[in-house]
N, C-alpha and C positions, 0 to 999 in steps of 0.2 A: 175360762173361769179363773182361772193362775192370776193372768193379768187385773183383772178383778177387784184382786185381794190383794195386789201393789202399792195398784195406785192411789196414793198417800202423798198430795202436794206438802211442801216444808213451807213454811214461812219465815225467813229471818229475822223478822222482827217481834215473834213469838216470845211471849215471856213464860210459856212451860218448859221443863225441863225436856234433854233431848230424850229420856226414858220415858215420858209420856207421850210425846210425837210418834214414839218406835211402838207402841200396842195400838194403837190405832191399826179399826182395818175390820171383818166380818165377825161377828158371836152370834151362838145359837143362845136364845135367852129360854129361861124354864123356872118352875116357880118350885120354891120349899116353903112349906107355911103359906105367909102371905107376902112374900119377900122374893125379887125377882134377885135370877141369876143372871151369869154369861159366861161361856167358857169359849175359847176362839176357835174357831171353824176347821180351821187346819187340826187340829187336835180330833175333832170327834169323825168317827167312823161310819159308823149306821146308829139309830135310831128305832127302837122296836117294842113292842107292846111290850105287857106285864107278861111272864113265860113262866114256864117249872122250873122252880131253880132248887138243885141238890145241894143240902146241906155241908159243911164241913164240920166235920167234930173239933171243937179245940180252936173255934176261931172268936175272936171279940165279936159281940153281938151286931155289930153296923156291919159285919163281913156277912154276908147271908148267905154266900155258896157260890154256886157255880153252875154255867148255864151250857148246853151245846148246839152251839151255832153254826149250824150246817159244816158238822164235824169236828170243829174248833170249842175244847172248852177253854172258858172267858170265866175268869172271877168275877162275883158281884159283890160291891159296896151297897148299902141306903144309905144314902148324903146326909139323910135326916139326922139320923142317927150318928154319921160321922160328925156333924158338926153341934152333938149335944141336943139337937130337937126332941121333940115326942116322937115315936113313932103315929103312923098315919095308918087307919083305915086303904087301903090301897082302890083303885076305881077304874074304868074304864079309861082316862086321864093317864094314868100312871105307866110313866115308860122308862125305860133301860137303855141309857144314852151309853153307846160302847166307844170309848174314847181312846187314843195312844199317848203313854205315858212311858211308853220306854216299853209296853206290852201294851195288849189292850186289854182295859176293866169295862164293864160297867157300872154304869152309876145308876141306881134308881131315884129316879124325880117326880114331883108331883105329878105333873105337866109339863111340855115343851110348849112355848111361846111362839119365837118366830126367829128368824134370822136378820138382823141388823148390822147396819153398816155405821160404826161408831168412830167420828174422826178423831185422831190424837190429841188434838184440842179441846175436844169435849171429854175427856178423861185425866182425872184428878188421882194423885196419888192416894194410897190408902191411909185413913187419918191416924194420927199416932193416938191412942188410947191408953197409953202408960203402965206401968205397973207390969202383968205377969201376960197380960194379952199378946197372943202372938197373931200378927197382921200379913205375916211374911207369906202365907197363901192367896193374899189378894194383890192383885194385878192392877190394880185400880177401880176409883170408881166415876162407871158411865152415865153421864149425863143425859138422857135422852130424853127433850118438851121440860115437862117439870117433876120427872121421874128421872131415881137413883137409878143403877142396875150394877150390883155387886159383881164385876168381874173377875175370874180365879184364875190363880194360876193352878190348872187342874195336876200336872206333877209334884206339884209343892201341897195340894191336897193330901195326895197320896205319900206318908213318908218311906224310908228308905225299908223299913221295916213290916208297914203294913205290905210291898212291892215282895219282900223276902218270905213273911206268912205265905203268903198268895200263891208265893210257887214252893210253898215247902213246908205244908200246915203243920206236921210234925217235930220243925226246926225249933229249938230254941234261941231267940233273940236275945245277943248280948251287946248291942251299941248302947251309945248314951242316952239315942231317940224316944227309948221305949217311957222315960217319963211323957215324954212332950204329949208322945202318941194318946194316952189316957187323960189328957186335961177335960174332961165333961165332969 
């Protein structure tokens, strides 16, 4: 499977940059809203339905608690909600992608999609949007038929802070992040 997710021909006469050649390679796609995602294959863990998840007191409302996974508890995020959506009725659809980010979170999603194989070519830097928008969690955007798919860089999702909450819900947060963190 390893090999799989290598091989990435180059082409020299490519006129992408060598950063967009290099993300090229598998994403598992899933949907927020009506907007597809991708986050890259190496990154996510397991996959698993909607579950009981224990609250934490004292966390930002997109933080929902905490899950245990065959002994293991796993913080949980809703994407939704980290990235300013509505929250969502939740459905049989709705799964809890457990991803490594330096730990493993999960992430609550609409839906999981599928797994695609997006070549570096077909992936566009993320567009500059000016002003106060910060773009710096997208990985680029994948081209797939005549569909976008917003790919993330899922540790740049997560900031250095929300990583610090997660394992120390009682800590108080003193970096510079803590603006960035609340931009919705």
């Amino acid at each position: 499977m390893a090999t799989a997710l290598i091989d990435k021909p180059h082409k020299a006469s490519s006129q992408k940059s060598d950063s967009s050649r290099d993300n090229g390679g598998k994403y598992l796609t899933f949907k927020l809203a009506n907007e597809e995602y991708g986050v890259e294959i190496l990154r996510v863990r397991e996959i698993n339905g909607l579950m009981d998840i224990t609250a934490v007191p004292q966390m930002p409302p997109y933080m929902k608690g905490v899950i245990n996974l065959r002994g293991k508890v796993i913080p949980v995020i809703d994407l939704r909600l980290k990235f300013g959506l509505d929250e969502a009725q939740h459905t049989e659809q709705t799964c809890i992608i457990v991803v490594d980010v330096g730990k493993e979170v999960g992430i609550i999603v609409d839906t999981v999609s599928e797994v695609l194989d997006i070549h570096g070519d077909n992936i566009e830097p993320p567009p500059q949007m000016g002003g106060n928008v910060d773009t710096g969690f997208i990985l680029g955007m994948g081209k797939v038929g005549d569909a976008v798919k917003i790919l993330l860089a899922i540790e740049k999702v997560l900031t250095t802070d929300d990583v610090i909450a997660m394992s120390h819900p009682q800590a108080e947060v003193s970096s510079g992040e803590e603006a960035t963190v609340e931009a919705t």
